[in-house]
C-alpha positions as CSV (number, residue, x, y, z in Angstrom):
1,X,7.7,24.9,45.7
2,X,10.0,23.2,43.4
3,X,8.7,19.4,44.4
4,X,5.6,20.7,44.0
5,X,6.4,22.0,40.5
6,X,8.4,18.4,40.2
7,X,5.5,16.5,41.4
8,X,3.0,18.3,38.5
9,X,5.4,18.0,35.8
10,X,6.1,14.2,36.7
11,X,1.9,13.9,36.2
12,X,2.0,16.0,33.2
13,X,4.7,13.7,31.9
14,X,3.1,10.8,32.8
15,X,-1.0,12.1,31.6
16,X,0.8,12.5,27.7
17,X,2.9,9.5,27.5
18,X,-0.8,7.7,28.4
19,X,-2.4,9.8,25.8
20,X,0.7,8.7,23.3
21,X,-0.3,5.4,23.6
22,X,-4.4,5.1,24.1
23,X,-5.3,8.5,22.0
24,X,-8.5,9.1,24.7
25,X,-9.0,12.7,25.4
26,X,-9.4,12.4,29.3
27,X,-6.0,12.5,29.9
28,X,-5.4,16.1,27.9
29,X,-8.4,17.4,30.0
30,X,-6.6,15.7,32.6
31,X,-3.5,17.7,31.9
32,X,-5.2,20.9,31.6
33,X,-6.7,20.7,35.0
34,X,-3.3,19.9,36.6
35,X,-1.3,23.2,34.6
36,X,-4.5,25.1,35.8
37,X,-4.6,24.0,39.5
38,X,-1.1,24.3,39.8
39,X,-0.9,27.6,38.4
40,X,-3.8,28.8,41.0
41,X,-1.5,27.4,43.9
42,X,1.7,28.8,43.0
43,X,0.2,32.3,42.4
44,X,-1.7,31.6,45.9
45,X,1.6,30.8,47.2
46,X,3.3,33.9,45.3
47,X,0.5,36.4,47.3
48,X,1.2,35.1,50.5
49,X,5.1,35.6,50.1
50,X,4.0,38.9,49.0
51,X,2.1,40.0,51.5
52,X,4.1,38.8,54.3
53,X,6.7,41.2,52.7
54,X,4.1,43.9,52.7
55,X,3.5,43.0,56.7
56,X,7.0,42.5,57.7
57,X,7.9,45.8,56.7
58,X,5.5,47.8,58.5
């Protein structure tokens, strides 16, 4: 989880500090796919711990 979270902020970091410097609105689209996609896996992620809870309890 957390290199994961390391791993999208490192390419978040990265996207803006290219759109600093060449001003081409890719890289925010760019951006908002990666906060997006990494959102839907950590919430995926967050289910699944939930749910084995669920299933280790009964």
């Amino acid at each position: 989880m957390r290199l994961l979270l390391f791993l999208a902020l490192a390419v978040i970091a990265g996207a803006g500090v290219a759109y600093l410097f060449k001003r081409d609105p890719r890289y925010l689209r760019f951006i908002g796919r990666v906060v997006k996609y990494t959102i839907l896996l950590l919430l995926g992620v967050l289910v699944f711990y939930a749910f084995e809870r669920l299933v280790a309890v009964v």
